[in-house]
N, CA, C and O of each residue as an XYZ file, in Angstrom:
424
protein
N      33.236    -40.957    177.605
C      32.501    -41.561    176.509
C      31.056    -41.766    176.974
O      30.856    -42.551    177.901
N      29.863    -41.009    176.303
C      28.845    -41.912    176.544
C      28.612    -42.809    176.620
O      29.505    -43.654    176.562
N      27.181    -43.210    176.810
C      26.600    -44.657    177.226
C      26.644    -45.311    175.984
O      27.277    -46.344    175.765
N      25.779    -44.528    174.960
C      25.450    -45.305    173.355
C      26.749    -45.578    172.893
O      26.792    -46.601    172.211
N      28.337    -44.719    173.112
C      29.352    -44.544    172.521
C      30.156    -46.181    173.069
O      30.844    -47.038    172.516
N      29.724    -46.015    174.114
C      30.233    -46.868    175.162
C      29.986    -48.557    174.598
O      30.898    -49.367    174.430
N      28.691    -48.783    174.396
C      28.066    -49.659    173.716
C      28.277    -50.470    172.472
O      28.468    -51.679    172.341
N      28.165    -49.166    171.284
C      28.703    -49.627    170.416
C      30.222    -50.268    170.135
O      30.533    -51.359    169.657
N      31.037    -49.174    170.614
C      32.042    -49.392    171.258
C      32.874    -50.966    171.321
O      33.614    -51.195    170.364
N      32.788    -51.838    172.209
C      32.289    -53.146    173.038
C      31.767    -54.119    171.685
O      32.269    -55.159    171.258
N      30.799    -53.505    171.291
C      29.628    -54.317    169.932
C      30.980    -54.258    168.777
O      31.131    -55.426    168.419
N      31.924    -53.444    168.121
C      32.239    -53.030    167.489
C      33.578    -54.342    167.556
O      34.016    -55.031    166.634
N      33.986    -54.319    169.112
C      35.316    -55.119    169.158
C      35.215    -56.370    169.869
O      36.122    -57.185    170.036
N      33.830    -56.455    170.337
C      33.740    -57.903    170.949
C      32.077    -59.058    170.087
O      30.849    -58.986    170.132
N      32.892    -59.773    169.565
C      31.833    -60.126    168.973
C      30.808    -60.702    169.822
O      29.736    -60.127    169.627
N      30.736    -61.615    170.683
C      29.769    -62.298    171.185
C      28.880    -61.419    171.774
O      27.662    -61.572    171.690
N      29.568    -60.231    172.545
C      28.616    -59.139    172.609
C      27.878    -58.564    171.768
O      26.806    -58.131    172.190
N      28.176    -58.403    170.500
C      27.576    -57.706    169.560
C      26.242    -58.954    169.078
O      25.215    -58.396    168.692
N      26.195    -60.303    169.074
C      25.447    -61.305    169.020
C      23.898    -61.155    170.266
O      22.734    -61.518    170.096
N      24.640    -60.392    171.607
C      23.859    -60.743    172.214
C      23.567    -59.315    172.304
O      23.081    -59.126    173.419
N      23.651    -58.016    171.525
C      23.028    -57.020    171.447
C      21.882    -57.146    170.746
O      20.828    -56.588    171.048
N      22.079    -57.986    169.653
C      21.559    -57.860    168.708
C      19.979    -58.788    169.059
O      18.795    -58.549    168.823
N      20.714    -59.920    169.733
C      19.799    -60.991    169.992
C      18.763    -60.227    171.410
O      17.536    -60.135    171.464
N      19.322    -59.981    171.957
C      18.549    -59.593    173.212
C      19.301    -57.736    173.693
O      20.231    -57.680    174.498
N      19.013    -57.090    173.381
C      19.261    -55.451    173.246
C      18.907    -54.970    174.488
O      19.845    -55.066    175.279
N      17.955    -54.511    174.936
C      17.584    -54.372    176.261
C      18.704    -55.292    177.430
O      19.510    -54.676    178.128
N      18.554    -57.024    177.479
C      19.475    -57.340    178.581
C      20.794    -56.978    178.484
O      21.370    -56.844    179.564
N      21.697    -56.700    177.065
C      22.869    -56.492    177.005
C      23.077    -55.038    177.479
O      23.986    -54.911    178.300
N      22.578    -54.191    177.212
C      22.750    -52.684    177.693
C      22.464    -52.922    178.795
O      23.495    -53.142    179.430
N      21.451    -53.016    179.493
C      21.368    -53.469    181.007
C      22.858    -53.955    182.113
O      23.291    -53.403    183.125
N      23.160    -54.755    181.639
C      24.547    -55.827    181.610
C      25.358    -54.818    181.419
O      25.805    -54.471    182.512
N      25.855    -54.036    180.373
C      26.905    -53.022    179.843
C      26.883    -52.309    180.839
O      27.816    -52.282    181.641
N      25.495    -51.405    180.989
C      25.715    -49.969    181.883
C      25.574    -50.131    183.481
O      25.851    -49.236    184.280
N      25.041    -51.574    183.864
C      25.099    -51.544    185.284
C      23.436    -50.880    185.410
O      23.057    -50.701    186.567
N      22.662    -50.594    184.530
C      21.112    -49.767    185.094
C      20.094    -51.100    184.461
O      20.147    -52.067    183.701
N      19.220    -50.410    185.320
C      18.022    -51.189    185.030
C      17.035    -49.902    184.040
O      16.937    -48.695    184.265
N      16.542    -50.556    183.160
C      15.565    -49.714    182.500
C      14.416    -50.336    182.920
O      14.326    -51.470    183.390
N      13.221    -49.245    182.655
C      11.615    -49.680    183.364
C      11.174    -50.699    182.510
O      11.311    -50.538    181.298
N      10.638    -51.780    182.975
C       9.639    -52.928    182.403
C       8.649    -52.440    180.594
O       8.385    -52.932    179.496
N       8.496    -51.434    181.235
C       7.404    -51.208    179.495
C       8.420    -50.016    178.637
O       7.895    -49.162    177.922
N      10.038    -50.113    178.843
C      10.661    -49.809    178.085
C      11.328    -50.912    176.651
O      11.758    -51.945    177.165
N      11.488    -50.939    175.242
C      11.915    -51.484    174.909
C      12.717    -51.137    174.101
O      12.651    -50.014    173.602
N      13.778    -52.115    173.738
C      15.184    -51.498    173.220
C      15.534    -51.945    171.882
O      15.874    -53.112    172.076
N      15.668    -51.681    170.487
C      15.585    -52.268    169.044
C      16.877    -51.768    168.445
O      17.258    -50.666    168.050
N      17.377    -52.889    168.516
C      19.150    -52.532    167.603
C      18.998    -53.127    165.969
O      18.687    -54.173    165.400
N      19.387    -51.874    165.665
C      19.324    -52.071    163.818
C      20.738    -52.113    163.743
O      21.441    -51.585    164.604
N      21.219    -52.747    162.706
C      22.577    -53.025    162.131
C      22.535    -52.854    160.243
O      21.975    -53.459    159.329
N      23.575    -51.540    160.372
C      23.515    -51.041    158.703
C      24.045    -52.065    157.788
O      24.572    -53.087    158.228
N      23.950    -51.875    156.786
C      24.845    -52.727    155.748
C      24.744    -51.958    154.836
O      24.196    -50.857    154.782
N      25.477    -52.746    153.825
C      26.271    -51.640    152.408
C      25.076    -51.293    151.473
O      25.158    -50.745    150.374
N      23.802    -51.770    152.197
C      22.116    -51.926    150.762
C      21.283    -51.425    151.917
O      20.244    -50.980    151.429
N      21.271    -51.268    153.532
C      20.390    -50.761    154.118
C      21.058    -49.834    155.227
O      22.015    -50.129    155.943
N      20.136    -48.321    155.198
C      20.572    -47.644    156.063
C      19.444    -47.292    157.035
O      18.333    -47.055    156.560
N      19.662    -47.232    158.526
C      18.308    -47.222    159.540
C      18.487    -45.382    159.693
O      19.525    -44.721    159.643
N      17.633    -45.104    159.811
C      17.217    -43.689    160.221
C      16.312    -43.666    161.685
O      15.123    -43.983    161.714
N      17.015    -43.275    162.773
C      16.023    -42.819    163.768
C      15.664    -41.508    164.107
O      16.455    -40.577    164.258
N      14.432    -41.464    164.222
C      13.911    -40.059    164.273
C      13.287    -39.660    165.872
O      12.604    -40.534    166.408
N      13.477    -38.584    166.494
C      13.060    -38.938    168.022
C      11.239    -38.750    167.819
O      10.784    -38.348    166.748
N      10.675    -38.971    168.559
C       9.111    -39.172    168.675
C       8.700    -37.715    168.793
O       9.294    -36.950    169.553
N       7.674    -37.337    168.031
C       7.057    -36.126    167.694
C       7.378    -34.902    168.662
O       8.373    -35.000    169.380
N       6.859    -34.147    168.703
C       6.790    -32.934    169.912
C       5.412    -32.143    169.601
O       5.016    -31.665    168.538
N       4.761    -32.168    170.999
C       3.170    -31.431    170.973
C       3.858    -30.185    171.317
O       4.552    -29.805    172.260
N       3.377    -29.628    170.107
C       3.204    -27.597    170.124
C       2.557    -27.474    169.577
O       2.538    -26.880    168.500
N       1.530    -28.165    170.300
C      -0.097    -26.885    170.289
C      -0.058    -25.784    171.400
O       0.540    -25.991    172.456
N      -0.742    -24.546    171.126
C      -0.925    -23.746    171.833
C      -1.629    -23.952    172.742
O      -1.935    -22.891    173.286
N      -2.220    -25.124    173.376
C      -2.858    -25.607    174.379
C      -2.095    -26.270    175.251
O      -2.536    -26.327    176.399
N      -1.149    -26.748    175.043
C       0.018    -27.203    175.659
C       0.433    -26.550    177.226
O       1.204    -25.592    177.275
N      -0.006    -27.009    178.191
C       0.112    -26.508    179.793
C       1.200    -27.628    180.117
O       1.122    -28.840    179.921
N       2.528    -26.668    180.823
C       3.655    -27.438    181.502
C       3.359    -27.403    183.371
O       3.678    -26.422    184.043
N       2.839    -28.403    183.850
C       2.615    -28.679    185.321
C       4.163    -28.241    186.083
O       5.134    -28.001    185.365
N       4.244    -28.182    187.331
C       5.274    -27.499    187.980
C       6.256    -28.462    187.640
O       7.431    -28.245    187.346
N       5.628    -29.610    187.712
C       6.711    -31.476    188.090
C       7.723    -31.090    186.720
O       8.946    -31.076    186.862
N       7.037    -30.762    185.303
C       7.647    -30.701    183.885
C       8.152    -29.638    183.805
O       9.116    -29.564    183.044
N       7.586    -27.993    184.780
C       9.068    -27.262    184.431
C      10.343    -27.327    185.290
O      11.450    -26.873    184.999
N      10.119    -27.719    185.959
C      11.047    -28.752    186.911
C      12.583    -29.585    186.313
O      13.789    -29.467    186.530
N      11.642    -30.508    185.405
C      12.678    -30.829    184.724
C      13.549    -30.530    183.921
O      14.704    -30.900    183.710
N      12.509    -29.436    183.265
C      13.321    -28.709    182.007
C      14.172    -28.319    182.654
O      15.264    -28.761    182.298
N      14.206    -27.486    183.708
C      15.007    -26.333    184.702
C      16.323    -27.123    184.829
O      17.423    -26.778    184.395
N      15.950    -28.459    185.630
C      16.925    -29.319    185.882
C      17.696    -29.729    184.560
O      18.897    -29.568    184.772
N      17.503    -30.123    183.480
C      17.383    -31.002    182.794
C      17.388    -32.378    182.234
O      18.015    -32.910    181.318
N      16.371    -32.838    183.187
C      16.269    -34.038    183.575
C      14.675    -34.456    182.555
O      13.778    -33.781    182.049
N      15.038    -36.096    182.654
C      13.735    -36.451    181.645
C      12.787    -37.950    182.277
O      13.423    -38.833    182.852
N      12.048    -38.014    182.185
C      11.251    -39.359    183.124
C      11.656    -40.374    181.831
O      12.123    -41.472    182.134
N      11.570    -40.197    181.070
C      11.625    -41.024    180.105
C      13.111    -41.742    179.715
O      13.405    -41.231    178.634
N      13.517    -42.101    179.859
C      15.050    -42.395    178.927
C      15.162    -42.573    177.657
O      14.240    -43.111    177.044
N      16.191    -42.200    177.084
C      15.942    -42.032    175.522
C      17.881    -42.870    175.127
O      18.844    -42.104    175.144
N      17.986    -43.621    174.978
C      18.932    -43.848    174.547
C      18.943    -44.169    172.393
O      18.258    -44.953    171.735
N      19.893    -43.285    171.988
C      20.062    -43.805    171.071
C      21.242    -44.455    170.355
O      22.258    -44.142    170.975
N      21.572    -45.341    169.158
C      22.590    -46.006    169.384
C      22.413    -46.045    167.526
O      21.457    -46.573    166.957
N      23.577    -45.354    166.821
C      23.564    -45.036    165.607
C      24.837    -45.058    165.278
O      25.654    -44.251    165.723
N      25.233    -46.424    164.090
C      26.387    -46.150    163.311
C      26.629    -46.784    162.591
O      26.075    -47.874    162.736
N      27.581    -46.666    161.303
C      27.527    -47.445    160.035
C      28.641    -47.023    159.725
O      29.092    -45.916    160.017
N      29.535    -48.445    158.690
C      30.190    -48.056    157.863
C      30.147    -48.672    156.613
O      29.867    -49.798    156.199
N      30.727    -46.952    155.830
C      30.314    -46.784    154.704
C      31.798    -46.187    153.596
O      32.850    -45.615    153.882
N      31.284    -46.604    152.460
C      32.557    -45.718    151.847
C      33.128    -44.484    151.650
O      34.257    -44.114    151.329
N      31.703    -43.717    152.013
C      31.967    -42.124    152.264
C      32.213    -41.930    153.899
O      32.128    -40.756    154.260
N      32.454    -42.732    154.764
C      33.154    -41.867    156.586
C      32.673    -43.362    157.547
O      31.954    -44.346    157.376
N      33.056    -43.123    158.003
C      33.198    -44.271    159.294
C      31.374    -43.916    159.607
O      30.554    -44.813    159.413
N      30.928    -42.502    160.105
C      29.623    -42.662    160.575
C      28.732    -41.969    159.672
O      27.707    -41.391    160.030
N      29.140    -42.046    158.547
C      28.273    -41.123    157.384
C      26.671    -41.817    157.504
O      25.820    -41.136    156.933
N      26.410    -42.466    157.847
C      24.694    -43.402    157.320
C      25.004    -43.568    155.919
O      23.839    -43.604    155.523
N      25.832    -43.723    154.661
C      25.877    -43.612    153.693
C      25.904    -42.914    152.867
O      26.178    -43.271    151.722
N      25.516    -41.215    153.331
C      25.395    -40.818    152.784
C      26.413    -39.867    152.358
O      27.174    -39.964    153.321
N      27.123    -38.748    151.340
C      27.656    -37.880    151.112
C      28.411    -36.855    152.824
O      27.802    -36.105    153.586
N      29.243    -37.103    152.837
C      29.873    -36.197    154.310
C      30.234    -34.769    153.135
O      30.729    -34.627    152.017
N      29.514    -33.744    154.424
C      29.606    -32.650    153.762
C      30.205    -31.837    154.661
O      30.459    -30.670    154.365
């Protein structure tokens, strides 16, 4: 099971956890996975309901044709490894599927 799977998971069947996801997101994942995330990382847990659905979208991508990859960045790709951490953490229920976002399962 992933990390995010892992998470929700826990949030889903333990309430006080899910209180202190919500309340403090960053220390509870911290706490959950055993890692430390970097200081100027921050962590924002949305919770759906039956009138609001959250959409996350990952952060842009530069493709300009000016775009130069240094050895360090094809490196990573190669590897596939990322400096950044990206955790995301997405789910709702709804009357159309357990993880539909609300919308129509097709």
């Amino acid at each position: 099971m992933g990390a995010a799977r892992t998470v929700v998971a826990k949030a889903m069947k333990d309430a006080s956890f899910r209180e202190l996801l919500l309340k403090n997101p960053k220390a509870a994942i911290q706490k959950e996975l055993g890692i430390e995330l970097p200081q100027e990382v921050s962590v924002q847990v949305h919770q759906n309901s039956s009138t609001v659905i959250h959409l996350v979208l990952p952060q842009p991508l530069d493709v300009s044709s000016e775009r130069v990859l240094s050895e360090a960045d094809l490196a990573q790709v190669a590897g596939g490894a990322t400096s950044k951490p990206t955790l995301v953490f997405v789910t709702s229920q709804c009357k159309t599927g357990p993880i539909c976002g609300g919308l129509p399962q097709t």
